[in-house]
Structure formats: C-alpha cells, structure tokens
C-alpha positions as CSV (number, residue, x, y, z in Angstrom):
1,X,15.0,29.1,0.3
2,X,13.7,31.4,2.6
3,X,14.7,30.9,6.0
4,X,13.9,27.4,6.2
5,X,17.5,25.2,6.7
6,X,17.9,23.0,3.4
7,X,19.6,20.2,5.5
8,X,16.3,19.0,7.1
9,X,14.3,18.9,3.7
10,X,14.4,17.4,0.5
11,X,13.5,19.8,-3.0
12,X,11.4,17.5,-5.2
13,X,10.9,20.9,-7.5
14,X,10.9,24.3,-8.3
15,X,12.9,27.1,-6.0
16,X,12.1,29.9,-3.8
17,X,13.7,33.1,-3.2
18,X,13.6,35.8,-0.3
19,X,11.1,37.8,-1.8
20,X,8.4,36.0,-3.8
21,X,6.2,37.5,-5.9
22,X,2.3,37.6,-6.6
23,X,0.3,38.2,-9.7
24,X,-3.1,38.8,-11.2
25,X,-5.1,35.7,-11.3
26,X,-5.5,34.0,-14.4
27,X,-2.0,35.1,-16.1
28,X,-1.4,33.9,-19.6
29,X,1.9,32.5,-18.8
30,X,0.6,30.6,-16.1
31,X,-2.2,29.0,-18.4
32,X,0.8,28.6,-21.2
33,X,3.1,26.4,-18.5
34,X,-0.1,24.1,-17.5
35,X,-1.3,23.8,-21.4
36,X,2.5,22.2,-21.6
37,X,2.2,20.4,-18.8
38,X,-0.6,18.7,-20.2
39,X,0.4,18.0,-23.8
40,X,3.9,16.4,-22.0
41,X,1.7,14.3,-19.6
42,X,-1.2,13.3,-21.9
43,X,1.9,12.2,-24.6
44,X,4.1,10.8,-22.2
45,X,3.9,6.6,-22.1
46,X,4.4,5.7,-18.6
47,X,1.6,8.5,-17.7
48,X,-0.9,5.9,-19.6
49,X,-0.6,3.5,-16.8
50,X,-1.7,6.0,-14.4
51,X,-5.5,7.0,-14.6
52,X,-5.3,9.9,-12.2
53,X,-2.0,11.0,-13.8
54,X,-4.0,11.5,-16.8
55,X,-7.5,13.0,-15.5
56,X,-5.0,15.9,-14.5
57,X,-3.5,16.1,-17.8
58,X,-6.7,16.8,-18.9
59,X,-7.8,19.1,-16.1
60,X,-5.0,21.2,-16.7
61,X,-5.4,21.9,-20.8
62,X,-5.9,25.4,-21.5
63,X,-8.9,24.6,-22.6
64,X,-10.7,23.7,-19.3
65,X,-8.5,26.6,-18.1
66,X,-9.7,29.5,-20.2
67,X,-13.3,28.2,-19.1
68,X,-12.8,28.2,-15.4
69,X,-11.2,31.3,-16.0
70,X,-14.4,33.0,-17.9
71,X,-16.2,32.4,-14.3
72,X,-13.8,34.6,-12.7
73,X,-13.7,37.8,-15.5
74,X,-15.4,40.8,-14.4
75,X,-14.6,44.3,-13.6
76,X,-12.4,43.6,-10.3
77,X,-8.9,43.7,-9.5
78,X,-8.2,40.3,-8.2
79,X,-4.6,39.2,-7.3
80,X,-3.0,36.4,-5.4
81,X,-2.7,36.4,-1.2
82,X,0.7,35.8,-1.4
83,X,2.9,33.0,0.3
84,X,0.9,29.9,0.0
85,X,1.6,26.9,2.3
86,X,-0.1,23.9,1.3
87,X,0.3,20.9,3.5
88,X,-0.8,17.9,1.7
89,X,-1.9,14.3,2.6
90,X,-0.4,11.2,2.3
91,X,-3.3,8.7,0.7
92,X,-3.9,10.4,-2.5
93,X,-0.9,10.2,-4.7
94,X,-1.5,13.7,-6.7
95,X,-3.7,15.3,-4.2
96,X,-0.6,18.3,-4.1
97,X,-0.7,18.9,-7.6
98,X,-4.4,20.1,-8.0
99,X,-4.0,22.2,-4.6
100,X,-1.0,23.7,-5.9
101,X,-2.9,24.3,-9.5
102,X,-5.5,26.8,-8.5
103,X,-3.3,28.6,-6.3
104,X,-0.9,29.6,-8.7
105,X,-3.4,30.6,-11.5
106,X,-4.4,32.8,-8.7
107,X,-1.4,34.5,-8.7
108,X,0.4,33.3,-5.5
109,X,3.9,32.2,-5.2
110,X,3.9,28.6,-3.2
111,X,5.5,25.5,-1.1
112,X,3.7,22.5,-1.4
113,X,4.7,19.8,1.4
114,X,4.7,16.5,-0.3
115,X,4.6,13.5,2.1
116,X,7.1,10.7,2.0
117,X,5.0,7.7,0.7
118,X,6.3,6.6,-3.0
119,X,4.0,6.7,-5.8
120,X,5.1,5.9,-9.5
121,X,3.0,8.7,-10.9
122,X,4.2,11.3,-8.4
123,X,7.8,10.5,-10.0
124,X,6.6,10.6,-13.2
125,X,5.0,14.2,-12.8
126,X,7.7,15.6,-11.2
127,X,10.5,14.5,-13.9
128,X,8.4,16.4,-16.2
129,X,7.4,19.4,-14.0
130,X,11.2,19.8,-13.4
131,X,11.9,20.0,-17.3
132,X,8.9,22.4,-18.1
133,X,10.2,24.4,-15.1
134,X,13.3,24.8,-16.7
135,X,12.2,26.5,-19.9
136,X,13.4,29.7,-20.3
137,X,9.5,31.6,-20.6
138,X,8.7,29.4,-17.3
139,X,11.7,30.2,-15.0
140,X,9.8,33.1,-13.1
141,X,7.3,29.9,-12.3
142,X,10.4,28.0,-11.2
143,X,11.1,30.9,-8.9
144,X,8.1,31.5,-6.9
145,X,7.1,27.7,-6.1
146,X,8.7,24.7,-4.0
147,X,7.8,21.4,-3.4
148,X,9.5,19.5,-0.6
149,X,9.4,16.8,1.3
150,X,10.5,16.1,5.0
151,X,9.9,13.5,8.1
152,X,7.1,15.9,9.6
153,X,6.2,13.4,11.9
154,X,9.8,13.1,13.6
155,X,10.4,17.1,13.8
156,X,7.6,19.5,13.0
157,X,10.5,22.6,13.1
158,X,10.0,23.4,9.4
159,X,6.2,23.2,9.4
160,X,6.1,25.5,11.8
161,X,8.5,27.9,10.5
162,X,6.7,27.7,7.3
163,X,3.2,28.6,9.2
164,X,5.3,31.9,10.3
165,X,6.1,33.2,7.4
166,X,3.0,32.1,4.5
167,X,0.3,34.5,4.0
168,X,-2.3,31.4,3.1
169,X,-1.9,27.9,4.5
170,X,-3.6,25.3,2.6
171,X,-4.6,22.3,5.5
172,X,-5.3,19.0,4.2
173,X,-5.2,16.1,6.4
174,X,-7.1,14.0,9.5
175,X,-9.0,15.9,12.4
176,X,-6.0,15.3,14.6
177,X,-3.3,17.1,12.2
178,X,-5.9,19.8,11.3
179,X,-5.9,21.1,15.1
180,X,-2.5,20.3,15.7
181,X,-1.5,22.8,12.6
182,X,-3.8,25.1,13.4
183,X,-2.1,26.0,17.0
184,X,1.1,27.0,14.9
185,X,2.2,30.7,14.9
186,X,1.2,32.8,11.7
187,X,0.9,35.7,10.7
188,X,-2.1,38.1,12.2
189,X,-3.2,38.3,8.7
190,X,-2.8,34.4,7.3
191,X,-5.8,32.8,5.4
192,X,-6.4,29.4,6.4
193,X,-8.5,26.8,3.9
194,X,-9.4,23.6,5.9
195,X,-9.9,20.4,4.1
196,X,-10.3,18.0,6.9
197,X,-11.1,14.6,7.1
198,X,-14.5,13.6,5.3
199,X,-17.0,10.7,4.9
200,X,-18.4,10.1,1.2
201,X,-21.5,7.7,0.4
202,X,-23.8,7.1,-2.5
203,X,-27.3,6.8,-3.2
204,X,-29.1,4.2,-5.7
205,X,-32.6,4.5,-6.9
206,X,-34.1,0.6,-6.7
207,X,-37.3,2.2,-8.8
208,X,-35.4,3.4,-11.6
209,X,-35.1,2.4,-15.6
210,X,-31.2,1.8,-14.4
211,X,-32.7,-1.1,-12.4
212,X,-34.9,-3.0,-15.2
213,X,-31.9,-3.1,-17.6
214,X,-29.1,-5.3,-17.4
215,X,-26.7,-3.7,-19.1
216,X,-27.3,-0.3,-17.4
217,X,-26.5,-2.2,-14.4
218,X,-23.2,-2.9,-15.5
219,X,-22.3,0.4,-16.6
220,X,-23.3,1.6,-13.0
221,X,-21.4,-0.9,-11.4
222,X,-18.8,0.2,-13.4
223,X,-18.8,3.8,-13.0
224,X,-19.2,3.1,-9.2
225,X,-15.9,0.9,-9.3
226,X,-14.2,4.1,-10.5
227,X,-15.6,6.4,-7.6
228,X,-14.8,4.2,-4.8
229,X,-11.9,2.2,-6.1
230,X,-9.6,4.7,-8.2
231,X,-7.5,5.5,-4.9
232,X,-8.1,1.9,-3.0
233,X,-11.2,3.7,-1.2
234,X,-9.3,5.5,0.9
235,X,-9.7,9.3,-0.6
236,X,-12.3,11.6,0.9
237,X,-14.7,11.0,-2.2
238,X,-14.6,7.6,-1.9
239,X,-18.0,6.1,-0.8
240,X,-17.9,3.7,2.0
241,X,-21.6,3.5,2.5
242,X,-24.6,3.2,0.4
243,X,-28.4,4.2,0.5
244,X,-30.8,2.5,-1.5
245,X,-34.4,3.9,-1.8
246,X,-37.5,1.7,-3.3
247,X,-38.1,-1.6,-2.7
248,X,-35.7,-4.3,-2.5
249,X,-35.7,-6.0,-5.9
250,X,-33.4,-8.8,-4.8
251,X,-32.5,-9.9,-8.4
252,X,-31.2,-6.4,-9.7
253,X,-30.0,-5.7,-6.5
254,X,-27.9,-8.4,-6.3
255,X,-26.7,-8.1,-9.7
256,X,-25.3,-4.6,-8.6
257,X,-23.1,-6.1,-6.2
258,X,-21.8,-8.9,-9.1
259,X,-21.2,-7.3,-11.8
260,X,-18.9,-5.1,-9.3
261,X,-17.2,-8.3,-8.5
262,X,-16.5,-8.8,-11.6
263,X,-15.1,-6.0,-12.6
264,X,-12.9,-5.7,-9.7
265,X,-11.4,-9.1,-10.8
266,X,-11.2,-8.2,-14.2
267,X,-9.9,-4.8,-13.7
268,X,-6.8,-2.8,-13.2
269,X,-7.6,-0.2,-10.3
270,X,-7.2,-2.1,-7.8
271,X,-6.0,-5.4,-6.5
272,X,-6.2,-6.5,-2.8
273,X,-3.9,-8.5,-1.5
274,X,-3.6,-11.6,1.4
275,X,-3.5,-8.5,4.2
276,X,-6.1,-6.5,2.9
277,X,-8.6,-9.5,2.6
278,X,-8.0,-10.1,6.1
279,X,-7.8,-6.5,7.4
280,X,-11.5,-6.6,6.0
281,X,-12.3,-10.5,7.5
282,X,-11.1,-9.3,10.6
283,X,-13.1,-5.9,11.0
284,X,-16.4,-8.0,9.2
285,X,-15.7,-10.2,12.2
286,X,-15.4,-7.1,14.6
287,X,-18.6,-5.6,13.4
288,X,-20.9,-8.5,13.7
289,X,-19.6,-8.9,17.3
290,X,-19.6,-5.8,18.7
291,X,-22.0,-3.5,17.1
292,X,-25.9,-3.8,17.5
293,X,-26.7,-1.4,13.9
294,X,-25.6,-4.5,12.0
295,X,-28.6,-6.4,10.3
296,X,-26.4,-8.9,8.3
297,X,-22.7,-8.9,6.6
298,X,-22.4,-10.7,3.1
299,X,-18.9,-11.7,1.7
300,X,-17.9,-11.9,-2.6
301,X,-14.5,-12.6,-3.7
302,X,-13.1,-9.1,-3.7
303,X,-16.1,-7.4,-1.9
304,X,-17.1,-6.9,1.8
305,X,-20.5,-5.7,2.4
306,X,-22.1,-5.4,5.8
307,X,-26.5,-4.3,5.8
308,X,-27.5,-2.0,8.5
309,X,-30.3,-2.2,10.5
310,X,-30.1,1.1,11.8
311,X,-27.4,3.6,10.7
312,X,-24.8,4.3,13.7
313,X,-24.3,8.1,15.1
314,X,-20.7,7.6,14.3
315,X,-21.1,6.1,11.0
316,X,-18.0,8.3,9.7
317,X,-15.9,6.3,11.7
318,X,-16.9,2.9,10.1
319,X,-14.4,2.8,6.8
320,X,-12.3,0.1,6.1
321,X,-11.2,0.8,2.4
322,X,-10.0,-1.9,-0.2
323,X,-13.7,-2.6,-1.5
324,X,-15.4,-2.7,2.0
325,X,-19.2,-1.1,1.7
326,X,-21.7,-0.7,4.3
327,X,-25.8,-0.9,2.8
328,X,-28.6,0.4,4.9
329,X,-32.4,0.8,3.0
330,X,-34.1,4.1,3.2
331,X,-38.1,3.5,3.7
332,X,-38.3,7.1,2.7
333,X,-36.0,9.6,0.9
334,X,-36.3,12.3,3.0
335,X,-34.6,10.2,5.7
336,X,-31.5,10.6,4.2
337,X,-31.3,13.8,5.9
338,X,-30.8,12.3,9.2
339,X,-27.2,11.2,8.3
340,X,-25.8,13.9,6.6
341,X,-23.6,15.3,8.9
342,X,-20.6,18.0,8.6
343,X,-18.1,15.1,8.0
344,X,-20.0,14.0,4.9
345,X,-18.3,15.3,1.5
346,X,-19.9,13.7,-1.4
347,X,-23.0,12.2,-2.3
348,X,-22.7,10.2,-5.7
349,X,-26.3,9.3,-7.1
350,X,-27.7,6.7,-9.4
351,X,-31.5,6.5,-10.6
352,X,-31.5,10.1,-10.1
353,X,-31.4,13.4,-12.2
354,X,-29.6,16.8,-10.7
355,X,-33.3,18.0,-11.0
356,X,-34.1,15.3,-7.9
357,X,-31.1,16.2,-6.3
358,X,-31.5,19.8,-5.9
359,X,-35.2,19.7,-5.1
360,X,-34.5,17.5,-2.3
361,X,-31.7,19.5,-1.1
362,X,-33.7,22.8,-1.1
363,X,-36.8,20.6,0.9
364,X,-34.0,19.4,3.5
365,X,-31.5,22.0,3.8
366,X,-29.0,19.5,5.3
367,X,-26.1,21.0,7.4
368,X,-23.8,18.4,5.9
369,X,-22.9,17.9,2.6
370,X,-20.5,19.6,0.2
371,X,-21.0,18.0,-3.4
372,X,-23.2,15.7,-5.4
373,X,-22.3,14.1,-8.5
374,X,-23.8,11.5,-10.7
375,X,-21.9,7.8,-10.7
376,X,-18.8,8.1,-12.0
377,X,-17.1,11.6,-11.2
378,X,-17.0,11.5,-7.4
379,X,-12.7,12.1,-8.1
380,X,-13.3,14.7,-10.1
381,X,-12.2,17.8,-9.3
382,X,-12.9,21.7,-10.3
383,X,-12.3,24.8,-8.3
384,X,-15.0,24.2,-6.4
385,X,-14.3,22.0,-3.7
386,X,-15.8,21.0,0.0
387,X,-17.8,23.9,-0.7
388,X,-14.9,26.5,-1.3
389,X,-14.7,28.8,-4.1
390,X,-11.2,28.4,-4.8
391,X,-10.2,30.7,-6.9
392,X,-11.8,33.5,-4.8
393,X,-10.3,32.2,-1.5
394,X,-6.8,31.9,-3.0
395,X,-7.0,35.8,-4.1
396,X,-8.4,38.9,-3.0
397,X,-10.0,42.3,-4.2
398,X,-7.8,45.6,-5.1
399,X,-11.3,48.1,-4.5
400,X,-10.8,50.9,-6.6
401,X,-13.6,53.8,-6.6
C-alpha cells in the first residue's frame, strides 16, 4: 500500500495501490455497492442489536442516496480531490464509516484510520464490507480504499507519512490532536476538513402543549434519551446541558427528569455501571465544592443533574457523560445567545417549531452554533455537517467555458 510499511499497521479492509484513482461524484456503481451494503446490514441478525449499525443501513439505501445526490446535479463538472485521509475518533463506534461514505460518492479514493478500541458493531460492519468488497462489479472500490488501524499514540510515523502524501485529510478528534495533526507536512495543495471537539445542549419550552400533556412528556423524554444516550453521552451531539425557557412548572418539570429515569432503567442504550456512578458522585461532589455557578445538584437512580445559577465561561469543559446533565433557566430567550460559543455543535429543541428556531437565529446571529434539530435526531447525520457542505468540500469544479 503506498509507501506506508505494512509491519506497523493492521488492514481491517479494502487495499490500496500506487496510483489511486478519482471519479465523478455521485457514480452509479458507487450508489450500487452502498444500496448492498444496506440490504446485507438491514437483513443481517446481529446488526439488529446495534441501533447505530442500523441508522447507517438506512442512511446508505440508494434511496436516501439518489436524493442527496439530486442536491448536487447541475451543469458542473465535479470530481473527487483525490487521496483522502480521514483520521477518525475513538468514542463513536461507526464515526469512520459515514466520513468515509461521502467521500467516496464524491469520487475520491481513501484511508480511513480506525482507532483501536473494540466495538461489536464495527466487527460486524467490516465482516460484511469485506465480502461486498470482494464482488467482482465492486473490486475497483476494493482498490482505491483502506482502512487500518495502528497504535498512533506510541509512533505517529505512519500518520505523518500519510499527511505527505493525501490530497484531503479528514481531522476528527480533541483540540489537542487537531493542532498536533495539523503541524504535519502535506502537500502545498492538501484540503483540510476540521471536526474538532464540540459542546452539544438542548433547549425545552416550559410554556408549551408538550408540557400540559403527560404522555407528550414521555415521548420527549424518550426521544431525548436517544440524543444524549445512544453513544453513552460522549459523542459531539450529545447534550450535556439544558435550557429551559418559561416558568418553572415544577410538576411537569420534574416529570421530565422521571420518566427519563425510567426509561434509562428500562432501556437497552445504556447501562452504567459501579465506576460510572461514582465517576459521576465524585465530579457532583467536585462541582458543588469548587465552583460558585452551581445553584443546586439533584441525584435519580441513573441520572445526575446539577442547576446552574449562572452559566460558567467554560461551560464546554463541564461534561461528564453516562447520563450526567447540567440545567440552567433562561428568564428570557434571547439570552441564549450569550452561550453559544464556536465549541457549541448542536442545539436539540422541544416546545419549539423550526419556524421559532430560525427566527431567533436570524434576530441573534450567534457566532456559535452548527445545527439544530428537533428531540430525537441530534445523531443523525446528512452531508451537512458542523456547518460543512460535504459533498462540495470533498470534490471540486472542472470550469469549462
């Protein structure tokens, strides 16, 4: 592969040879090998166990596809950058696959750095990947893209032979590896796309009809377990802290935070453990002691919530994961503005219409910010993400007059 020594690395998938190749974006046989993909993930029984494992079955249906690519059709010759280095994080088990995704239906070839941590549904994908890759029609797939895997934190030598010789490099990761990558030789000409690390938090509407009705409670408390719990809080999208605006109906408000209780006890996302409830004791305890924003910190069986008084400048910083929220009340809506910063990704909103959302993003203009979606599809993900364009970042123009 390249000119990258095979002894220090592991191939998980896929093969690449000295001279890979690029394409228009959008190519039919590309859209062919992910509608596979899907039908042999969506039909494959282990998958079931895996809710993420399946969103991206679905993502990937040619379907979906063929609509994404509609945005994209117009009179222009767009085709792929070329080498595309994607360097990939370790707390979100299929992270890789959807950065990988848009950058080969944009016509590049790619290696996709997978980190070391086990996840059962990152096997899974991979034993089928391998087979689809092996097809006959697919094999020119097989020969333009690599995943591998390699103790980067020992001996950086391959990451930064890889930086040398890509023509993209896809950066996801903390602050810290973000700059330490980026001092890496490349090529005059390489394209970098920054995800760094990010703060997500939501917003509830106390006033609401969500808030007189039982049963929509629930159903927010549910879709709200999804968001922040699918990958154990710790993904960029996961909320960590929450606004509420109106006043404080104590009743409905505190039926929120039970029914999410409940359905953390009852359900299959997530289960913390001895150390995780006393990671969480422990920085409750830290909190209270040593910070002067806190107001008051209130403890459920599987949840952790600590009020805020005043909402600290580093705010980003306080995350604890494992179903560990912080609460502050907004006296006015327009004060949300104050505290959304650059780190902030997502906003997830309840009691809310897109119509609200937008007219109160056009009033504040917030620096911060990169997406807001209703309860329930803060993981989602399209090719518009951390306020990229994908599709048009991973390619370029061929101007012809």
């Amino acid at each position: 592969m390249l000119l990258v020594n095979k002894k220090n690395l592991t191939i998980l998938a896929g093969d690449i040879k000295e001279s890979p190749s690029v394409d228009f974006i959008f190519n039919k046989n590309i859209i062919e090998f992910f509608d596979t993909f899907s039908n042999k993930i969506l039909s494959n029984q282990k998958a079931k166990n895996y809710p993420d494992l399946i969103s991206l079955g679905f993502w990937i249906r040619k379907k979906n596809l063929e609509l994404i690519k509609k945005k994209y059709l117009d009179e222009k010759l767009r085709i792929g950058v070329g080498l595309t280095f994607h360097i990939t994080p370790s707390n979100v088990a299929l992270n890789f696959a959807y950065s990988f995704i848009l950058s080969v239906l944009c016509g590049n070839s790619n290696i996709v750095r997978v980190s070391n941590v086990k996840f059962d549904q990152r096997t899974i994908f991979f034993e089928i990947l391998k087979k689809i890759m092996n097809k006959k029609k697919f094999l020119s797939i097989k020969k333009n893209n690599i995943f591998i895997s390699y103790n980067y934190e020992e001996d950086d030598s391959v990451t930064k032979q890889l930086c040398n010789i890509c023509d993209c490099r896809v950066i996801w990761g903390s602050d810290k590896t973000t700059q330490k990558i980026k001092r890496y030789d490349t090529k005059p000409n390489c394209k970098d796309l920054i995800f760094s690390d990010k703060y997500s938090v939501s917003i509830l509407n106390l006033e609401s009809k969500i808030f007189k009705v039982k049963s929509k409670i629930f159903d927010y408390a549910q879709k709200f377990y999804v968001d922040s719990l699918m990958f154990d809080q710790n993904a960029c999208t996961s909320p960590h802290l929450i606004f509420w605006y109106g006043k404080n109906k104590t009743k409905n408000y505190e039926l929120f935070w039970k029914n999410l209780n409940l359905i953390i006890q009852k359900g299959k996302l997530f289960n913390p453990d001895k150390k995780n409830t006393i990671d969480r004791y422990s920085k409750l305890c830290e909190f209270a002691a040593t910070r002067n924003e806190i107001l008051t910190v209130k403890r459920e069986e599987s949840i952790f919530r600590t009020v805020l008084k005043k909402i600290p400048k580093d705010i980003h910083n306080f995350r604890v994961g494992y179903g560990y929220y912080f609460e502050y009340f907004l006296k006015d809506i327009n004060e949300i503005d104050k505290h959304l910063s650059s780190k902030i990704q997502t906003l997830t909103y309840a009691g809310f219409d897109s119509g609200d959302m937008k007219k109160l993003m056009l009033k504040l203009k917030p620096n911060g910010i990169d997406r807001i979606v209703p309860f329930g599809r803060a993981s989602e993900f399209n090719e518009i993400w951390d306020g990229y364009d994908l599709p048009r970042y991973f390619s370029k123009i061929i101007d012809i007059k």
